[in-house]
TIPATOR-344506 format. One record per atom (N, C-alpha, C): residue in three letters; atom name; z, x, y. Coordinates in pm, 1 decimal, m for minus. Atoms other than C-alpha are relative to their C-alpha. Last residue first. Layout:
// residues N
<"Ala" "CA" <Z X Y>> ...
This chain:
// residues 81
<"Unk" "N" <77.8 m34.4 42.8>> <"Unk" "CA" <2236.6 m7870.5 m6955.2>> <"Unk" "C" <m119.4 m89.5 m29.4>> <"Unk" "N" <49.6 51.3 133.2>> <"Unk" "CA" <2465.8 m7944.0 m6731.9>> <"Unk" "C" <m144.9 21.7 m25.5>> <"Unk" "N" <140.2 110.0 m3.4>> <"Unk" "CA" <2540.9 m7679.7 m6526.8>> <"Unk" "C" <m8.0 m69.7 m92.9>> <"Unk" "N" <m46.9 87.3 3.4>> <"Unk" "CA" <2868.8 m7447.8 m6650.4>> <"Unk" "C" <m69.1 m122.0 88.0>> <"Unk" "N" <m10.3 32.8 128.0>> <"Unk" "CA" <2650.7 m7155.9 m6773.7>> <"Unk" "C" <111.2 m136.8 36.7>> <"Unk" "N" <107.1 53.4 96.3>> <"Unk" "CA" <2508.5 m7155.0 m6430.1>> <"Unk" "C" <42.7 m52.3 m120.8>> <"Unk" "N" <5.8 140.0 m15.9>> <"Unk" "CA" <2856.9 m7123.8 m6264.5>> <"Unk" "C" <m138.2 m44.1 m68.2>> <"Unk" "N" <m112.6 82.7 81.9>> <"Unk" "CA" <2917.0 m6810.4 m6511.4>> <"Unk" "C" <m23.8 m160.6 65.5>> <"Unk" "N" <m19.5 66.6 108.4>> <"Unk" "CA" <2634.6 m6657.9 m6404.8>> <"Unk" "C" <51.6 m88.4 m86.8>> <"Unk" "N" <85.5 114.2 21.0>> <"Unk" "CA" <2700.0 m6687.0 m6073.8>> <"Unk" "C" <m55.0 m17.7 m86.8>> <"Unk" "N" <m46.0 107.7 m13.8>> <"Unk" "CA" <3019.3 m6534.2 m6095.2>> <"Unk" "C" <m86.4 m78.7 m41.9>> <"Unk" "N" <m61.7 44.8 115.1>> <"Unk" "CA" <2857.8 m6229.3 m6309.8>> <"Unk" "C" <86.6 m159.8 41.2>> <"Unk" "N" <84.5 50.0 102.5>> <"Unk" "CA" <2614.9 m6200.7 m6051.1>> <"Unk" "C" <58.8 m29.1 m140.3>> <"Unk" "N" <73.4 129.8 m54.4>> <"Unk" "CA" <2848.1 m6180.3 m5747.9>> <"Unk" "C" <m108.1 m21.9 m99.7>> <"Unk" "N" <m46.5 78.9 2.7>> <"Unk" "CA" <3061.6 m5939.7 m5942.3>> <"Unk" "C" <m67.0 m99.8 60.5>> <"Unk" "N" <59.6 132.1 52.7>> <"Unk" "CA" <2834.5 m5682.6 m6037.7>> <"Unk" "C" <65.0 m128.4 8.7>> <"Unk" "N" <m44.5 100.0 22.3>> <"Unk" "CA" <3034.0 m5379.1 m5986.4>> <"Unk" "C" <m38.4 m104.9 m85.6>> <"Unk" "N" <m60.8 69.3 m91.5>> <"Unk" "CA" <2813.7 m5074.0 m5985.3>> <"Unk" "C" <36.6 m105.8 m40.9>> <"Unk" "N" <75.0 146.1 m61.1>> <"Unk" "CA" <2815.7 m4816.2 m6145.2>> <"Unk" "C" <59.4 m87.7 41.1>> <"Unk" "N" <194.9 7.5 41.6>> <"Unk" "CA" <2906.7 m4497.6 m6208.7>> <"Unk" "C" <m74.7 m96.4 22.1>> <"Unk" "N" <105.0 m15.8 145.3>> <"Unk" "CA" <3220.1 m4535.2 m6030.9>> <"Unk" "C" <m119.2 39.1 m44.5>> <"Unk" "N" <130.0 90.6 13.1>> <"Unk" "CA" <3373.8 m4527.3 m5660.8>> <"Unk" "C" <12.6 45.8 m164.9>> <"Unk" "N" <40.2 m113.9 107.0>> <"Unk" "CA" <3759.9 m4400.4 m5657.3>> <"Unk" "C" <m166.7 m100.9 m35.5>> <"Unk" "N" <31.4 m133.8 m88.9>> <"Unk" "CA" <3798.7 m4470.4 m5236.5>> <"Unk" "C" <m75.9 49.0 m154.0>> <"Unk" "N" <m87.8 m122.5 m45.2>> <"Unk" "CA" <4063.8 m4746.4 m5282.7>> <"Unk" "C" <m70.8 161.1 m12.3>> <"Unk" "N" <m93.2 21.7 m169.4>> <"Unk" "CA" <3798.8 m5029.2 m5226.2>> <"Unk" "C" <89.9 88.9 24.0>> <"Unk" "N" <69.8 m36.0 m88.9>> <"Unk" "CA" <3590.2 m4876.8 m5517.2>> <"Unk" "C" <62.5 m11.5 147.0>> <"Unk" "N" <m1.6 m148.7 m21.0>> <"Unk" "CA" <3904.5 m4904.5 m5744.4>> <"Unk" "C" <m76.8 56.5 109.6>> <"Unk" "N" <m132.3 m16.7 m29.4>> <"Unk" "CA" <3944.4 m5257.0 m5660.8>> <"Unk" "C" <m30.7 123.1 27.0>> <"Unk" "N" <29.4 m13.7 m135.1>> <"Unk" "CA" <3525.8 m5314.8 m5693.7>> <"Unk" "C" <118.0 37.2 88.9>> <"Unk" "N" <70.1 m88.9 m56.5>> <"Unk" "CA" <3556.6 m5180.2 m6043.5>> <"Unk" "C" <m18.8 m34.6 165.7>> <"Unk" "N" <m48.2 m145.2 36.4>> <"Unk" "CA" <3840.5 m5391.1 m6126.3>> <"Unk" "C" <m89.3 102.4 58.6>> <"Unk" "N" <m86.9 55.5 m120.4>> <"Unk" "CA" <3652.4 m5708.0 m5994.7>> <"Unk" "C" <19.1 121.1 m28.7>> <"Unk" "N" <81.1 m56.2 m146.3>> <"Unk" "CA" <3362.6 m5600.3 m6196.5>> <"Unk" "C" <131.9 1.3 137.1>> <"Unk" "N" <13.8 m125.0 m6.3>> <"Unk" "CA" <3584.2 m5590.2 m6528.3>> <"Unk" "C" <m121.6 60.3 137.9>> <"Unk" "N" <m90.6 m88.4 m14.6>> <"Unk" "CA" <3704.5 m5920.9 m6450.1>> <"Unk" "C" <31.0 174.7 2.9>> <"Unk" "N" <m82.7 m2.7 m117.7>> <"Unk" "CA" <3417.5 m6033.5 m6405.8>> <"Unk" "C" <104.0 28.1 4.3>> <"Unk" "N" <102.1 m49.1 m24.0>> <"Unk" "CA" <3214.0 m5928.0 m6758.9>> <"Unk" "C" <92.6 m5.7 191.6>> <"Unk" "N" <m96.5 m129.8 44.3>> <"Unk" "CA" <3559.8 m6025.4 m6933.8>> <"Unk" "C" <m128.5 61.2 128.0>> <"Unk" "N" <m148.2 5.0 m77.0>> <"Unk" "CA" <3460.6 m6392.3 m6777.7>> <"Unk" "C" <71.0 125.7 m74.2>> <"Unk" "N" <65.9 4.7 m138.7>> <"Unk" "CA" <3086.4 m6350.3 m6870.6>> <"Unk" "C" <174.5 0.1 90.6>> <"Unk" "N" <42.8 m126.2 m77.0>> <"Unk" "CA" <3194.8 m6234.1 m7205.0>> <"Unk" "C" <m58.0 m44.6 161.5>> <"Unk" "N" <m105.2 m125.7 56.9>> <"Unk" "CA" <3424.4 m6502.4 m7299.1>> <"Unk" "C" <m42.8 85.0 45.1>> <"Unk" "N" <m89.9 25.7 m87.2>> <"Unk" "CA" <3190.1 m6779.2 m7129.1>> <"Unk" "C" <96.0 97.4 32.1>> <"Unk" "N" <68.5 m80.9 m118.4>> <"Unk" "CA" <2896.3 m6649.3 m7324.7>> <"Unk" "C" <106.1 m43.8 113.0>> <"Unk" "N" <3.8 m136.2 m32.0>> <"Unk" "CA" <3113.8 m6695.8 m7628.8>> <"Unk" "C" <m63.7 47.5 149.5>> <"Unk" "N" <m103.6 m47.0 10.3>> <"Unk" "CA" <3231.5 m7037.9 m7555.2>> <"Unk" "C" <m11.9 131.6 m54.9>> <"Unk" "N" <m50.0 m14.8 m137.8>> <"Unk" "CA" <2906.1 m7151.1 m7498.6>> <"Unk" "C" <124.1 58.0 39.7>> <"Unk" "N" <m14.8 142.7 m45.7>> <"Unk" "CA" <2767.3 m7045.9 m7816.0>> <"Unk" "C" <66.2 m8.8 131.5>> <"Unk" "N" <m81.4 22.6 m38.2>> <"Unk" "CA" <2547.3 m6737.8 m7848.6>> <"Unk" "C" <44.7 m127.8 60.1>> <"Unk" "N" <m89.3 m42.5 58.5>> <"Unk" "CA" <2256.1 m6640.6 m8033.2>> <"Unk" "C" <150.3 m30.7 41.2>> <"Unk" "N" <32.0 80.4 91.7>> <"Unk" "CA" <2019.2 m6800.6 m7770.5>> <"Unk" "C" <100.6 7.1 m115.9>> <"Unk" "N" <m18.0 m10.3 151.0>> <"Unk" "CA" <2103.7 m6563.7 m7500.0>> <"Unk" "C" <40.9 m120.4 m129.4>> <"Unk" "N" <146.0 m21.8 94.9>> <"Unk" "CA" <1983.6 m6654.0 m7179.3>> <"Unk" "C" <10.3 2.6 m166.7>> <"Unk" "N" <4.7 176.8 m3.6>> <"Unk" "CA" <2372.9 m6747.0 m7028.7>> <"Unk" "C" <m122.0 m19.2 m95.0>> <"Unk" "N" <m100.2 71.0 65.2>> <"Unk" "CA" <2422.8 m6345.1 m7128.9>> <"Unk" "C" <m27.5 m159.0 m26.4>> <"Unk" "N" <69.4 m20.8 97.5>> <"Unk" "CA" <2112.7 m6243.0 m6974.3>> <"Unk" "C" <86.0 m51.8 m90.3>> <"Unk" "N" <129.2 83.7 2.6>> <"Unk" "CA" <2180.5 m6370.0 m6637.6>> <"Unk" "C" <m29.4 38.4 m172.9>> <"Unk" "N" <m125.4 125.9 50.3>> <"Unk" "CA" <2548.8 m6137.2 m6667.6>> <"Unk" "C" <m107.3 m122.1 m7.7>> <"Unk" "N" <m40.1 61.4 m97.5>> <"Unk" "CA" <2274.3 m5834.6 m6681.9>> <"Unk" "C" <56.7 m135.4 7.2>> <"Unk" "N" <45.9 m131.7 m113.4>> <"Unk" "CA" <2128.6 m5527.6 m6898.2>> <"Unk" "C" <71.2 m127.8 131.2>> <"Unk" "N" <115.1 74.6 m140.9>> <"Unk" "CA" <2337.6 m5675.4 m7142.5>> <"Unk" "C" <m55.9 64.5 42.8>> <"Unk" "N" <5.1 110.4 107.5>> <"Unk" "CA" <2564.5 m5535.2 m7475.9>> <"Unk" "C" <m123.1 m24.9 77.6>> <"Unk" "N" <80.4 m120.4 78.8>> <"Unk" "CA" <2693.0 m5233.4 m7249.8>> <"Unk" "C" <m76.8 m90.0 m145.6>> <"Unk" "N" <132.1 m91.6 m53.5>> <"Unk" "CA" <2743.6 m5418.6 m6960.1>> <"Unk" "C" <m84.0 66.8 m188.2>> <"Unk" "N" <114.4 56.8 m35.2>> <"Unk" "CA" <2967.8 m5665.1 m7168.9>> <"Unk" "C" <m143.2 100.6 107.8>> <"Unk" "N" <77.2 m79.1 m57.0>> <"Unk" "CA" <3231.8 m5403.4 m7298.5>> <"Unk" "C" <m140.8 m64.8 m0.3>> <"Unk" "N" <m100.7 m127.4 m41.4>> <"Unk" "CA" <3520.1 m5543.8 m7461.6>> <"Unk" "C" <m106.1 5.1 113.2>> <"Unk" "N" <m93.1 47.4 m94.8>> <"Unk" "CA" <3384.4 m5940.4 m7470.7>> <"Unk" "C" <75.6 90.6 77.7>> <"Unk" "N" <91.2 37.6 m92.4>> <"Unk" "CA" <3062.7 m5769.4 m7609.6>> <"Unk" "C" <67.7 m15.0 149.4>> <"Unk" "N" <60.9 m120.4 m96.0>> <"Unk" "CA" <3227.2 m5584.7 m7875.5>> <"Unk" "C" <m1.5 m55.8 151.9>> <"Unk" "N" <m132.9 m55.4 m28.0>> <"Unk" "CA" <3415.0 m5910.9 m7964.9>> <"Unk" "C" <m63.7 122.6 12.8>> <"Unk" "N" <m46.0 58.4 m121.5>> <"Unk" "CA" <3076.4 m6112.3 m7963.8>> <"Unk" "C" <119.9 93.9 17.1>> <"Unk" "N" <m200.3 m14.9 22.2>> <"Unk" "CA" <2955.8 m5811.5 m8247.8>> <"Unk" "C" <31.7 m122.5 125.2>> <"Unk" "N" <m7.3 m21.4 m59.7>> <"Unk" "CA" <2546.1 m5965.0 m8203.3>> <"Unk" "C" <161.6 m16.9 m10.9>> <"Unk" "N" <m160.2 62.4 67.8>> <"Unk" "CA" <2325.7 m5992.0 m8512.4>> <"Unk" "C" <31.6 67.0 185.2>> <"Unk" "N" <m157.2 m115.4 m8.9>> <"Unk" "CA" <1962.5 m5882.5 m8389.1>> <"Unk" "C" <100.5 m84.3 m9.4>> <"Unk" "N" <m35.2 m13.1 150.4>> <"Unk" "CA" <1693.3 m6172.0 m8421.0>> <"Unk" "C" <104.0 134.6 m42.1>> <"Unk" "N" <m75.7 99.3 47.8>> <"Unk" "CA" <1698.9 m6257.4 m8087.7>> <"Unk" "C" <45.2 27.2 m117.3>> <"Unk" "N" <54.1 10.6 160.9>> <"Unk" "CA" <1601.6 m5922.6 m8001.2>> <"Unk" "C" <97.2 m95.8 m18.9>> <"Unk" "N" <m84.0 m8.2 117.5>> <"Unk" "CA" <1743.2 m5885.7 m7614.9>> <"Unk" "C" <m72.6 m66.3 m115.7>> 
């Protein structure tokens, strides 16, 4: 990600895949305070959980989940720094 790119956070928080290539890249991002990469890393799991619901009742997706990397993103971003 182009540090120097502006970055909508309220896009991000809608639709974090499509901002990232991965919930590791989020915590990475320099442009962002902790309380945004928190916002999208916790919209970023909730919208994997969802996708792994639907997958459990049979309707797979385009892609895939990501919930074990958006958790552990999120416990990274709460490491002290």
């Amino acid at each position: 990600m182009d540090a120097s790119k502006t970055l909508n956070v309220d896009a991000a928080v809608l639709d974090p895949a499509a901002h990232f290539a991965s919930p590791m890249d989020v915590v990475k991002d320099k442009r962002l305070t902790s309380s945004d990469k928190r916002r999208i890393l916790e919209s970023w799991v909730r919208d994997a959980e969802l996708l792994s619901q639907a997958e459990a009742e049979n309707m797979p997706g385009t892609e895939r989940p990501r919930l074990q990397e958006a958790n552990l993103a999120l416990r990274e971003l709460q490491k002290p720094q």
